[in-house]
C-alpha positions as CSV (number, residue, x, y, z in Angstrom):
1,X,-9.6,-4.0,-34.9
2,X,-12.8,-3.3,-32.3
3,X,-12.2,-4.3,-29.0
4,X,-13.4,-7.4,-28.6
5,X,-16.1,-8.7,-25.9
6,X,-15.1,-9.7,-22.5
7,X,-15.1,-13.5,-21.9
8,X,-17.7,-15.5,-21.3
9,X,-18.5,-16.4,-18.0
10,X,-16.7,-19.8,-17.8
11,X,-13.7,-18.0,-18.9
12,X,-13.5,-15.8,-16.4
13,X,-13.8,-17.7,-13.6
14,X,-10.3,-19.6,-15.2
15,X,-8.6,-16.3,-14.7
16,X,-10.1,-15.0,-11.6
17,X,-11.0,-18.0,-9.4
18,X,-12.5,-17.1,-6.4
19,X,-10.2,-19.3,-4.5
20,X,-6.7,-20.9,-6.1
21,X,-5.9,-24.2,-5.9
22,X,-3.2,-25.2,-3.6
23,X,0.2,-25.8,-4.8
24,X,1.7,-28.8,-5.2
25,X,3.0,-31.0,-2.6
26,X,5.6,-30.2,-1.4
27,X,6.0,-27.3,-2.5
28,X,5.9,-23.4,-1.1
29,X,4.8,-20.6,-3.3
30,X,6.3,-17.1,-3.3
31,X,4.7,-13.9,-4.6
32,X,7.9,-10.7,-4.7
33,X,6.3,-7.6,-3.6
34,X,8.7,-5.2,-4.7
35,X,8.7,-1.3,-3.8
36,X,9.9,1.7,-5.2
37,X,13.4,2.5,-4.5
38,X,15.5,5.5,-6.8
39,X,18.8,4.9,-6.2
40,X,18.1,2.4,-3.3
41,X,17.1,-0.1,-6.4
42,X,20.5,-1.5,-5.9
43,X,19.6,-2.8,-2.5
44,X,17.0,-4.6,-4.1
45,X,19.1,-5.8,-6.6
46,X,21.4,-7.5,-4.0
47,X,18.5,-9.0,-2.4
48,X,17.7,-10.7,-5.2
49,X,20.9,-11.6,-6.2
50,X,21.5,-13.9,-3.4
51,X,17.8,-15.1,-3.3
52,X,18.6,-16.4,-7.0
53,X,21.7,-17.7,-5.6
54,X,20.3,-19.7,-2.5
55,X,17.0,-20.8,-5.2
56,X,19.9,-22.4,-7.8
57,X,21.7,-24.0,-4.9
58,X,18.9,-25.2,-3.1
59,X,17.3,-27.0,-6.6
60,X,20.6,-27.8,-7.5
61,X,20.7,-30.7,-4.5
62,X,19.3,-33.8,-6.8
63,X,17.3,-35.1,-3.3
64,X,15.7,-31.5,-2.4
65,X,12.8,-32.6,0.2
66,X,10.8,-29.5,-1.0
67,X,10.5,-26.9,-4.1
68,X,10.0,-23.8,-3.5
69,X,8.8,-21.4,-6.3
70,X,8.5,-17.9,-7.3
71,X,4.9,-17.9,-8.5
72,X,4.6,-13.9,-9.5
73,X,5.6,-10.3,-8.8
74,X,5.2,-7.0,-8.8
75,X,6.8,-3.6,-8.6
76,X,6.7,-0.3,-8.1
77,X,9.4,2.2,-9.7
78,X,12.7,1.2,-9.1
79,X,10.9,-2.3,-8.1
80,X,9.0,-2.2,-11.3
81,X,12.4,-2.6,-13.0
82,X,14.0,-5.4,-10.6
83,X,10.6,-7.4,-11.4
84,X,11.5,-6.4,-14.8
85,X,15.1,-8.3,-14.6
86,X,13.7,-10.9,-12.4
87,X,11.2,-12.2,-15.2
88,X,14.5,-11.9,-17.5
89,X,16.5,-14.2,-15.0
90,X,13.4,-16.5,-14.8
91,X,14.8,-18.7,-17.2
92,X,18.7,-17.6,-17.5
93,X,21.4,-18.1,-14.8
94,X,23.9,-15.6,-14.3
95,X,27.1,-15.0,-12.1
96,X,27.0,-13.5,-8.7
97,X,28.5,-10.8,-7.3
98,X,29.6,-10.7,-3.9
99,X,32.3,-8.4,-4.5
100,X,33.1,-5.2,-6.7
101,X,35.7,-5.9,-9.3
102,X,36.2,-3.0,-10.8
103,X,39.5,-1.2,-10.3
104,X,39.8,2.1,-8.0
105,X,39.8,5.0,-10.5
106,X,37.6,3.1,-13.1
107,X,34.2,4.1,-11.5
108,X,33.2,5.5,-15.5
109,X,34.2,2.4,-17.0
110,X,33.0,-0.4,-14.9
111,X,34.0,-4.0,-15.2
112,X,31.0,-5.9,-16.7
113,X,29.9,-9.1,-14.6
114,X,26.7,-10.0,-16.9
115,X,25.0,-9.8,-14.5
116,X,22.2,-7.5,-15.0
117,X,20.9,-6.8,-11.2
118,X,24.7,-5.6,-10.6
119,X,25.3,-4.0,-14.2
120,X,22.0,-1.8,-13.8
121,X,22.1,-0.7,-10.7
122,X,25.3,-0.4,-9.9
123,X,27.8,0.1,-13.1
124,X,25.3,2.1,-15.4
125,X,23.8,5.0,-12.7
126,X,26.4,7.1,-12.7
127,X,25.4,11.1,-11.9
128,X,27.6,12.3,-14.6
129,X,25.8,10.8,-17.4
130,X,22.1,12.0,-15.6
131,X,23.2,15.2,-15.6
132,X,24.8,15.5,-19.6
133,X,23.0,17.8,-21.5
134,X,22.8,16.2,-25.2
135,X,19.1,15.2,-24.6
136,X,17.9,18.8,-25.3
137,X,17.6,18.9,-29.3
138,X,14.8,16.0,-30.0
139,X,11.1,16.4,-30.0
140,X,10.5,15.8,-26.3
141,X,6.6,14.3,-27.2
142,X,7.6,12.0,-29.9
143,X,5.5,9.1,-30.0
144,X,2.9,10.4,-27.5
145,X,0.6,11.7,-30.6
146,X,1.0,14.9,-29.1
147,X,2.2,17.2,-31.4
148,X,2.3,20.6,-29.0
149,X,3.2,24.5,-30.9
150,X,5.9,25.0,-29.9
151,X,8.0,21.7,-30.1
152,X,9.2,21.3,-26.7
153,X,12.8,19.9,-26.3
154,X,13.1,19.0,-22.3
155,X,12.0,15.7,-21.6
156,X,13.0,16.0,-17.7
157,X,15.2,17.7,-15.3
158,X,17.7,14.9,-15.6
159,X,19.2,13.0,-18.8
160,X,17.4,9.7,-19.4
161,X,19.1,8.4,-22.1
162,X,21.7,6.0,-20.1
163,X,18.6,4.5,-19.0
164,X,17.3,4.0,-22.9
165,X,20.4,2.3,-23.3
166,X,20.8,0.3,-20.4
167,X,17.0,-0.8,-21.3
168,X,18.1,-1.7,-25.0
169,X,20.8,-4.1,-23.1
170,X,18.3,-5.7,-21.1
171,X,15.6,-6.1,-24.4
172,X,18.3,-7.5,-25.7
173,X,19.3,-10.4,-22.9
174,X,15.5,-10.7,-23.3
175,X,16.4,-12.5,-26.7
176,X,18.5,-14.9,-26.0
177,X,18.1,-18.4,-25.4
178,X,16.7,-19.5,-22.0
179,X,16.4,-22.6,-20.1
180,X,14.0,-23.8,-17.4
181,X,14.3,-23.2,-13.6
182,X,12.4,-25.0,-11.6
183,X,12.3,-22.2,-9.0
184,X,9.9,-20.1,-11.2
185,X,6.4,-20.8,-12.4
186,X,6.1,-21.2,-15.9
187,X,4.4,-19.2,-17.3
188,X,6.4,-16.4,-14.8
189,X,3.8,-13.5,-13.9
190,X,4.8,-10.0,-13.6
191,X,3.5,-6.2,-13.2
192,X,4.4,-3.1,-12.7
193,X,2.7,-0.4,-12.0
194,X,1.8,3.0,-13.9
195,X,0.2,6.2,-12.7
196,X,-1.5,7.2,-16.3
197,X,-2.0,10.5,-16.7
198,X,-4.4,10.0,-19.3
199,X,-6.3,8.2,-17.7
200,X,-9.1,5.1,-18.1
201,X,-12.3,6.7,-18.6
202,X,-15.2,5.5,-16.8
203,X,-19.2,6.5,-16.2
204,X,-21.4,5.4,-13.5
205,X,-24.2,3.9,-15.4
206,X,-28.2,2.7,-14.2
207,X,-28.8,6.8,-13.4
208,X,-32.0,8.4,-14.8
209,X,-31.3,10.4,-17.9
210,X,-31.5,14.2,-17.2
211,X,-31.3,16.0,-20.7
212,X,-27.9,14.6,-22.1
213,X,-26.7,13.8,-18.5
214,X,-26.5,9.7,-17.8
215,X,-24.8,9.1,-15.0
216,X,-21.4,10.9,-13.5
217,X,-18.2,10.5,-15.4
218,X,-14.7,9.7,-13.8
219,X,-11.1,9.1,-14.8
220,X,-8.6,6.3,-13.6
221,X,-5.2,6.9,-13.1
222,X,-4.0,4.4,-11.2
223,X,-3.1,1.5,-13.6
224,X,-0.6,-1.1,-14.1
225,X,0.0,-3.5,-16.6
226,X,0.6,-7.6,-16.7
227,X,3.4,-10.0,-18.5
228,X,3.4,-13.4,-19.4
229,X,7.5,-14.5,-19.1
230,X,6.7,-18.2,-21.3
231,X,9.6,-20.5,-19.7
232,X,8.6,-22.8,-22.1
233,X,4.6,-22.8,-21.4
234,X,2.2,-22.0,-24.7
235,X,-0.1,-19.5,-24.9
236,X,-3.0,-21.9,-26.5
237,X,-5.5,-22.9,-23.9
238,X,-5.3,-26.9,-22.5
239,X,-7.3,-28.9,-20.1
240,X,-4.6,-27.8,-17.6
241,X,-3.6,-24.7,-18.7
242,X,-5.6,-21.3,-19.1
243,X,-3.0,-20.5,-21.8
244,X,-2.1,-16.7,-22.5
245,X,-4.3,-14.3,-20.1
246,X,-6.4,-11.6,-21.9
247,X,-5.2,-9.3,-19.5
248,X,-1.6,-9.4,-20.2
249,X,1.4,-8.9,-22.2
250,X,3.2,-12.3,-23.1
251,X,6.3,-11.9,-24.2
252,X,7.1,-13.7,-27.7
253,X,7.7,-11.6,-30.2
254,X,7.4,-13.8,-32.8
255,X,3.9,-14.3,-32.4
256,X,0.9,-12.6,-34.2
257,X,-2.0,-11.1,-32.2
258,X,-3.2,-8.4,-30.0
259,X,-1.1,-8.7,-26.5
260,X,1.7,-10.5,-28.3
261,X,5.3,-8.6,-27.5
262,X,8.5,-8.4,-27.7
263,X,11.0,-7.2,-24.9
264,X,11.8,-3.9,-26.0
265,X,7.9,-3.1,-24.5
266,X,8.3,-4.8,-21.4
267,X,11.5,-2.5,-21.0
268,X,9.3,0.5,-22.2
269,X,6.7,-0.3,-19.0
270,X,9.6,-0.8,-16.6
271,X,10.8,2.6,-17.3
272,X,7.3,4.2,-17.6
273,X,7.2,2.7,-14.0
274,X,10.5,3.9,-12.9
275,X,9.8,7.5,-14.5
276,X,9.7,9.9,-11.2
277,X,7.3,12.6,-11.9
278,X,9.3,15.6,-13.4
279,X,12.5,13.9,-12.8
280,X,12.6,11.4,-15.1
281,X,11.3,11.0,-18.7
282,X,7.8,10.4,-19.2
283,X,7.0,7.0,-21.5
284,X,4.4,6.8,-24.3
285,X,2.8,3.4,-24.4
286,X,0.3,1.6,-26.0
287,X,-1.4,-1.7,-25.2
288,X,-4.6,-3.4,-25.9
289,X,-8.1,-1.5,-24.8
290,X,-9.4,-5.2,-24.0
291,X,-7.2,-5.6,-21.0
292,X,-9.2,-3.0,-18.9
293,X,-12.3,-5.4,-19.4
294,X,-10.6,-7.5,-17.0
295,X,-10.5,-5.5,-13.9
296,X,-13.1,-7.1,-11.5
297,X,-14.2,-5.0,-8.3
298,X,-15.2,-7.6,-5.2
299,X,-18.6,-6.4,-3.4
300,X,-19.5,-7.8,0.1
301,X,-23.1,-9.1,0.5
302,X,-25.3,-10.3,3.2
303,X,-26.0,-13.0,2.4
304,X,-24.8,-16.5,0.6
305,X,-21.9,-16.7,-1.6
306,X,-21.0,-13.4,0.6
307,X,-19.7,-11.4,-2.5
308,X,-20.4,-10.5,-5.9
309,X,-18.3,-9.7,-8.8
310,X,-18.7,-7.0,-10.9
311,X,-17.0,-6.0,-14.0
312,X,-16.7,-2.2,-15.4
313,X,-16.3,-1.1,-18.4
314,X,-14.4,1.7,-20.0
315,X,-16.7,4.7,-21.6
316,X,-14.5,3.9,-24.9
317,X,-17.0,5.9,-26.8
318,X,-15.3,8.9,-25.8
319,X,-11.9,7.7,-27.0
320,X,-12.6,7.5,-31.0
321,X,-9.5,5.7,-32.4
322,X,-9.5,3.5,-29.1
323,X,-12.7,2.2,-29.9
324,X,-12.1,1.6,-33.6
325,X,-8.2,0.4,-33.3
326,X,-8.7,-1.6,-30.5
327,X,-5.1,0.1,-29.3
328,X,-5.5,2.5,-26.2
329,X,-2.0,5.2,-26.2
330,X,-1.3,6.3,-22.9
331,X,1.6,8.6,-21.7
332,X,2.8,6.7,-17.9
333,X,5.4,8.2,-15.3
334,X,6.3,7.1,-12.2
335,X,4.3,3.5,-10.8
336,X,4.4,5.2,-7.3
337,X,2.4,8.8,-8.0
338,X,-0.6,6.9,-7.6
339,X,0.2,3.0,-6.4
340,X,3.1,2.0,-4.7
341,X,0.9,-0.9,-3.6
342,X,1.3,-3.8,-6.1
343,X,0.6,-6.2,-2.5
344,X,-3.1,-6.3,-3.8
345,X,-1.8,-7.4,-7.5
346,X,0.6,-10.0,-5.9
347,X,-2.6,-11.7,-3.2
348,X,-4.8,-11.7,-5.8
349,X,-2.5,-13.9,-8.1
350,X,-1.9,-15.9,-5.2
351,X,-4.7,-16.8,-3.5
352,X,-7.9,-15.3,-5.7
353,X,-10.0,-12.7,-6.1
354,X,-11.8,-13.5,-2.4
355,X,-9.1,-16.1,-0.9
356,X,-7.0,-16.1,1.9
357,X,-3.4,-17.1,1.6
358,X,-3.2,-19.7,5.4
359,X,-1.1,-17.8,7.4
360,X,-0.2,-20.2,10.9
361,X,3.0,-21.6,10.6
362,X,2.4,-24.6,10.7
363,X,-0.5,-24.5,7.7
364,X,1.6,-22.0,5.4
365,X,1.6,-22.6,1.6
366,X,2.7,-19.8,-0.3
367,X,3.8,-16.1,1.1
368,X,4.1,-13.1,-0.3
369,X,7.6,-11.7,-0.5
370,X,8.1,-7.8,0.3
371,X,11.5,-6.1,-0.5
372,X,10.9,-2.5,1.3
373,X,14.4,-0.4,0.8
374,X,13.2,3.0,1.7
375,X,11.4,1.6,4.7
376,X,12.2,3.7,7.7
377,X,11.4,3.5,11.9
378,X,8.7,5.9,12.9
379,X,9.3,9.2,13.3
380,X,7.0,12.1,15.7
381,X,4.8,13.7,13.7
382,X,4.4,17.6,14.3
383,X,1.2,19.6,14.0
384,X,0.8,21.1,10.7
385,X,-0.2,24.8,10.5
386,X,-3.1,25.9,8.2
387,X,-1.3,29.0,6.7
388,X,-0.7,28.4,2.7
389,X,2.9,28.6,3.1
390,X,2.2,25.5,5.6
391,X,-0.3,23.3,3.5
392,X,2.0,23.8,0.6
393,X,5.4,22.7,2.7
394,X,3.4,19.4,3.9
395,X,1.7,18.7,0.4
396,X,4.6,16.6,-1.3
397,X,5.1,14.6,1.9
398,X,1.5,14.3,2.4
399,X,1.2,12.9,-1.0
400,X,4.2,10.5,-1.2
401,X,3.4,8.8,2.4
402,X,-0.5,8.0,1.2
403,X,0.1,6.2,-2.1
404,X,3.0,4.4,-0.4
405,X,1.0,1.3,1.1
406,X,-2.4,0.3,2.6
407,X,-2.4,0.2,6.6
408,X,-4.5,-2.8,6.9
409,X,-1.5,-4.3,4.4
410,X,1.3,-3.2,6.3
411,X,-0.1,-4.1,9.9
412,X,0.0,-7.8,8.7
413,X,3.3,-7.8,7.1
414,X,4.2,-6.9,10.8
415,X,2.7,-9.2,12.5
416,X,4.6,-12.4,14.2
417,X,1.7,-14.7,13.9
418,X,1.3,-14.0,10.0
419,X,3.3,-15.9,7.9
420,X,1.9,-15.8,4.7
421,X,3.9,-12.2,4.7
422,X,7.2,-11.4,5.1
423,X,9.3,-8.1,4.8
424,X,12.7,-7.8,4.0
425,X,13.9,-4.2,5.2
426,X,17.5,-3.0,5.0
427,X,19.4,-3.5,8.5
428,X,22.9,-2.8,10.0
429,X,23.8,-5.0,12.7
430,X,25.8,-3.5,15.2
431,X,27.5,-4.8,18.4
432,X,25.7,-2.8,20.6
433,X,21.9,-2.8,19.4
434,X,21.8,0.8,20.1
435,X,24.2,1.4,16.8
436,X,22.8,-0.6,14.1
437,X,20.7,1.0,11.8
438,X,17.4,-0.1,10.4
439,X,15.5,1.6,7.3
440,X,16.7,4.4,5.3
441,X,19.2,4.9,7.5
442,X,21.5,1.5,7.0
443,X,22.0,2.3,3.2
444,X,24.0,5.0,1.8
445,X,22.5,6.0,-1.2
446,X,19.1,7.6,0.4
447,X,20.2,11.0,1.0
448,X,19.6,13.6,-2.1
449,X,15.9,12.7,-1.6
450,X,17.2,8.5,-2.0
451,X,19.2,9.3,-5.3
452,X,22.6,10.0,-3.2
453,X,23.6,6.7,-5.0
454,X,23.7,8.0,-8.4
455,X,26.1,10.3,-7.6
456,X,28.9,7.6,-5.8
457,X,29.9,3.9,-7.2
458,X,30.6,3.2,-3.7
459,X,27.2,4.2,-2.2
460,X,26.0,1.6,-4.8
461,X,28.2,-1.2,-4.0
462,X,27.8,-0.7,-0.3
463,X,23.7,-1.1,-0.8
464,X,24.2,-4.2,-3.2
465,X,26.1,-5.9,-0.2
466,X,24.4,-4.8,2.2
467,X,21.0,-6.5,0.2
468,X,23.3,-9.9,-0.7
469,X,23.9,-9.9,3.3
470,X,20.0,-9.2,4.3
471,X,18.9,-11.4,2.4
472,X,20.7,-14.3,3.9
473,X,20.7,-13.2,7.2
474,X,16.5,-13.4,6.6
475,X,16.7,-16.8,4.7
476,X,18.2,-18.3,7.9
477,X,16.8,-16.5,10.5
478,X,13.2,-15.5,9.3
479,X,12.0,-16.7,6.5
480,X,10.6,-20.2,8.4
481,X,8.2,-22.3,9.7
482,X,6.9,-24.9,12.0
483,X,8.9,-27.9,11.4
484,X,5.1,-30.0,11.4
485,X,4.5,-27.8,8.1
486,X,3.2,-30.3,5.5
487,X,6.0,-29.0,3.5
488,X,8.4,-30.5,5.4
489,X,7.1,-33.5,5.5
490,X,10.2,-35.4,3.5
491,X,12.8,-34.3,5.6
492,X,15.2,-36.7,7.1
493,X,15.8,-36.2,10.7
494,X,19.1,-35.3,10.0
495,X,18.4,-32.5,7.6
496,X,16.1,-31.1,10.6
497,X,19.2,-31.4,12.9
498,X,21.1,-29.3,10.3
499,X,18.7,-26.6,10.5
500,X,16.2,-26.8,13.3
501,X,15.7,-23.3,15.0
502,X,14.0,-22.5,18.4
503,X,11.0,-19.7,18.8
504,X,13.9,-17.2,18.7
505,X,14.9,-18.4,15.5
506,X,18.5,-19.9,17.7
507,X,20.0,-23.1,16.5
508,X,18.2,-25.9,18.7
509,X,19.3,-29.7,18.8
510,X,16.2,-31.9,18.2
511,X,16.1,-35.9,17.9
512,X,13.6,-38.4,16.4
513,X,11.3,-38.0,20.1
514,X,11.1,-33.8,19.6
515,X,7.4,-32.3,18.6
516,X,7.5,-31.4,15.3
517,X,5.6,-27.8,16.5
518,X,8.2,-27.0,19.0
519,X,10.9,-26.1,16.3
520,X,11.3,-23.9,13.3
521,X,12.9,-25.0,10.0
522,X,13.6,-22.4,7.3
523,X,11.5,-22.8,3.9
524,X,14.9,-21.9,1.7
525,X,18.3,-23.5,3.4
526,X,20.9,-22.3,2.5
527,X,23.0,-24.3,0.5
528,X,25.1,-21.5,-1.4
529,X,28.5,-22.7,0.6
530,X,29.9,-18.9,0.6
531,X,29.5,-18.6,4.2
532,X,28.4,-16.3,6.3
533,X,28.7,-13.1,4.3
534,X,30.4,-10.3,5.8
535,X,28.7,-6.9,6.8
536,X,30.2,-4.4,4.1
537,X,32.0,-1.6,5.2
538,X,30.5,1.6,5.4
539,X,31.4,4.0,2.8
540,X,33.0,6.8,4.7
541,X,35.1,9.3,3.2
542,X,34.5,8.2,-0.3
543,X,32.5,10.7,-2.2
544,X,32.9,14.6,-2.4
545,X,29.7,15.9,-2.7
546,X,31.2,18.9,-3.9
547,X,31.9,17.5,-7.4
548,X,28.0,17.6,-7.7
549,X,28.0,21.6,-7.9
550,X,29.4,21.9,-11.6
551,X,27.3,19.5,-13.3
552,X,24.1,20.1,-11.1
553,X,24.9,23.5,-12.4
554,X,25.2,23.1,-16.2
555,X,22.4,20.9,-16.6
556,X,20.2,23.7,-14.4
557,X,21.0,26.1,-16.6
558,X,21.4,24.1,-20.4
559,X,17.7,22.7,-19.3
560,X,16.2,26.4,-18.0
561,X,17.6,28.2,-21.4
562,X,15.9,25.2,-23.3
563,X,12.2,25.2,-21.9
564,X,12.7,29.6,-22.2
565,X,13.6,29.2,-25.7
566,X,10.9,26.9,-26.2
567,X,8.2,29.3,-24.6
568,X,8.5,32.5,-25.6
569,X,4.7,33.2,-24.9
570,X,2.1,32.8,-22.1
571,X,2.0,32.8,-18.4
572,X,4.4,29.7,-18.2
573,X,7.9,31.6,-19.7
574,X,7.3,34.2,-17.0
575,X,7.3,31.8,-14.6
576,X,10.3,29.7,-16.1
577,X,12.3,33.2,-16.7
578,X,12.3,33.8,-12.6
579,X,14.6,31.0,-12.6
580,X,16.6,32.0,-15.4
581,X,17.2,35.4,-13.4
582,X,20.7,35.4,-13.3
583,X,22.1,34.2,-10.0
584,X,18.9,32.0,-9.0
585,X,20.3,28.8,-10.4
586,X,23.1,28.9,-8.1
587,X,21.1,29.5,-5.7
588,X,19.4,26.4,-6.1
589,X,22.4,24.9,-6.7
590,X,23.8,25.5,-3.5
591,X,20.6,24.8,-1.6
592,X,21.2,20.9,-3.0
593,X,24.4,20.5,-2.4
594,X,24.6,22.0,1.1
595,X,21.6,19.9,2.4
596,X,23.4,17.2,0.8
597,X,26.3,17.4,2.6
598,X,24.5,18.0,5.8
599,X,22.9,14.4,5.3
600,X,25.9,12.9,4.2
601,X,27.5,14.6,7.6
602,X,25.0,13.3,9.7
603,X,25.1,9.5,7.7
604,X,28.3,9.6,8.7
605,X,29.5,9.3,5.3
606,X,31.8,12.8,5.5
């Protein structure tokens, strides 16, 4: 089917309203901002575990004074797939898990807990099963409507197929019945975010014609994709409802229609988001060519309204059985190559395409919610020399720190007078302030260039903690506002006695006589009743990195025989053969595992 015309004009301003409406009473909106992790996913995952804890308790009290709600989200990588699981969890409850019941010595077969944020990241990622070699016999570019001479047979340096399976698990939960929370929005928005290496085309049009020359053709790979979880809402439009987006995926399988899926894509995206360049396996997707009709650009004017909206189109016409299907086939990797920065996707759904979410305390209506695991405390940067062997050594770095976040972003996420942001970052709280870690640094999984989880259960369960801890320790401490917030407008002076807070965030006692904007009172109490949750214990002692050297080994060398065998001509085998010299994959070998046990020496985790 042709891609069909973008809206009209009414229509649009329904899904991109310059300003939103305000939620209801009573009532505080959150927007999860979630960022890409590796193995440091399973902080994340802890996080959210206990946020989904302290939202079920909180909703469960029948005389709540306030809602709050999980509006939307969006990730990046490892993110992508936690907003992936959260929009599963938007309408199912599941156990928590505040403590690892698997046996000592069972680390391969793990005791299930269905629950998926623990069962993902912290039963399934086990290095052995990365680094197996039985992915090296299929058609690596199957289903990308590449059909290269020769077949190539090495989809990545590391065996994805655990995470196929583990993504069939969670397209399956996906399936089941649901119920409604009242702590998510219904419908539950989510994206995640692509870096697509083939790219949206685009032309700069208005030009003069020179010959066959009409303006200056680019490419767009920084993309990222929209779902529609239903909770129970309907995709037809309704005086109050704008009904299914044509910018997104909702997911209903049953349905007929373009943008109509089931969960099995939504897992597909996840993992296209989570694919690290190289690392991981690259995913083939499709989706409908409309949805890039919908991608508005803001431009500041002089003069009254201020701004302008303008709408690009694709140059389709150079994509032939795009423009006739309808279907655009794209092949994604990792979310972060290109935008580790879903906080634009995440403001925008919040407060419009030229709004402003309020951010004094004592105004605040709806935040946006960043979980930041790889986050880390400033560090000197050296001068750089200009040799090649020095641009090429700073490149990679270079790269990976710019399509991190925006400055402007960050800098208000920061701030102590903003909060319409707020930052969750991993922390270790010591006795002395001068030992407790903050960043990288308090979780054990970020060595190996942050997959040092993979490659210990104990890494894992330490980080899962440590994000079930957080996460609390922010609900009561940060996570708050003026007590003369509108949104606390039905508390009972004894519920503010229960949890009133002082400019340092202190318990304070306050009567019936105390001004409402001298104390703080936190937007999600929490009413869990585990207590104070202990600091887990750091994970000394508990993984031999020297178990790493065999299978790092085999897989080197299965997956270097493979891409020579599947190149015997041109200028790339001679490159791939230098590695296959005999004696060079050990020497890569070792180069890994000896820096790794460096960091693991200086983590103090050997």
């Amino acid at each position: 089917m042709p891609i069909p015309p973008r809206a009209n004009s009414a229509r649009l301003e329904q899904l991109f309203p310059p300003v939103t409406a305000d939620p209801p009473p009573q009532t505080f909106e959150l927007g999860l901002v979630l960022g890409g992790t590796v193995s440091a996913g399973a902080y994340t995952a802890g996080a959210l575990d206990f946020l989904l804890e302290a939202l079920e308790a909180w909703h469960d009290e029948p005389n709540a004074p306030h809602r709050v709600v999980i509006k939307t989200a969006a990730g990046t990588s490892g993110g992508a797939v936690c907003t992936a699981i959260m929009g599963l969890l938007s309408s199912r409850i599941v156990p928590h898990v505040d403590q690892d019941d698997t046996p000592p010595g069972n680390d391969a077969n793990p005791t299930k807990t269905h629950n998926p944020l623990w069962d993902l990241w912290v039963n399934e990622f086990q290095i052995a099963k990365l680094l197996r070699t039985d992915d090296l016999s299929a058609d690596a570019d199957a289903g990308s409507g590449v059909q290269p001479n020769p077949v190539q047979h090495v989809p990545a340096l590391i065996n994805c197929r655990m995470i196929d399976e583990c993504g069939a698990e969670l397209a399956t939960i996906g399936s089941t019945p649901g119920t409604t929370l009242g702590y998510f929005a219904a419908p539950f928005r989510a994206a995640v975010t692509l870096a697509n290496l083939r790219g949206i085309p685009y032309q700069a049009t208005g030009i003069p014609t020179i010959m066959d020359f009409s303006g200056a053709a680019f490419v767009q790979h920084d993309d990222f994709a929209w779902f529609a979880f239903p909770n129970g809402a309907s995709p037809a439009v309704t005086a109050t409802s704008i009904g299914k987006r044509e910018d997104e995926l909702w997911l209903d399988g049953s349905q007929a229609g373009s943008g109509f899926v089931g969960y099995d894509v939504l897992v597909g995206y996840a993992t296209a988001s989570a694919a690290m360049p190289l690392g991981l396996a690259a995913r083939a997707l499709v989706r409908p060519a409309e949805h890039y009709s919908y991608r508005p650009h803001v431009q500041v004017l002089p003069d009254p309204p201020g701004y302008k909206v303008r709408w690009p189109d694709p140059g389709w016409d150079t994509l032939v059985r795009t423009a006739a299907s309808g279907a655009y086939t794209f092949t994604s990797v990792d979310g972060g190559t290109f935008n580790n920065d879903p906080v634009a996707l995440v403001h925008t759904a919040l407060a419009g395409l030229i709004g402003r979410n309020p951010p004094d305390s004592s105004s605040a209506t709806r935040a946006m919610f960043m979980i930041d695991p790889l986050a880390d405390k400033p560090q000197p940067i050296d001068d750089v020399g200009k040799s090649l062997v020095s641009v090429f050594k700073n490149m990679i770095p270079t790269f990976i720190a710019e399509s991190r976040y925006q400055t402007a972003d960050m800098e208000l996420f920061a701030s102590d007078d903003v909060y319409s942001r707020f930052q969750l970052v991993p922390f270790r709280p010591a006795a002395d302030p001068r030992d407790g870690k903050v960043g990288e640094p308090a979780l054990a999984g970020t060595s190996l260039f942050a997959a040092a989880g993979w490659c210990a259960r104990a890494f894992r369960v330490h980080d899962f903690l440590l994000g079930r801890h957080n996460m609390q320790a922010y609900l009561h401490r940060e996570l708050m506002l003026k007590a003369d917030n509108p949104l606390f407008k039905n508390w009972t002076l004894e519920q503010r006695q229960d949890y009133a807070s002082d400019d340092n965030f202190e318990r304070v006692a306050v009567d019936a006589t105390t001004p409402p904007n001298s104390y703080y009172l936190p937007v999600l109490p929490d009413k869990t009743g585990v207590g104070l949750l202990p600091l887990p214990t750091w994970p000394r002692n508990t993984y031999n990195p020297e178990t790493l050297r065999p299978m790092l080994r085999n897989r080197l060398e299965a997956v270097i025989k493979k891409l020579v065998d599947d190149n015997a001509h041109g200028v790339l085998p001679w490159l791939i053969k230098l590695l296959a010299v005999p004696g060079v994959v050990g020497i890569v070998v070792d180069g890994v595992v000896d820096g790794f046990k460096k960091e693991l020496t200086d983590a103090g985790l050997i």
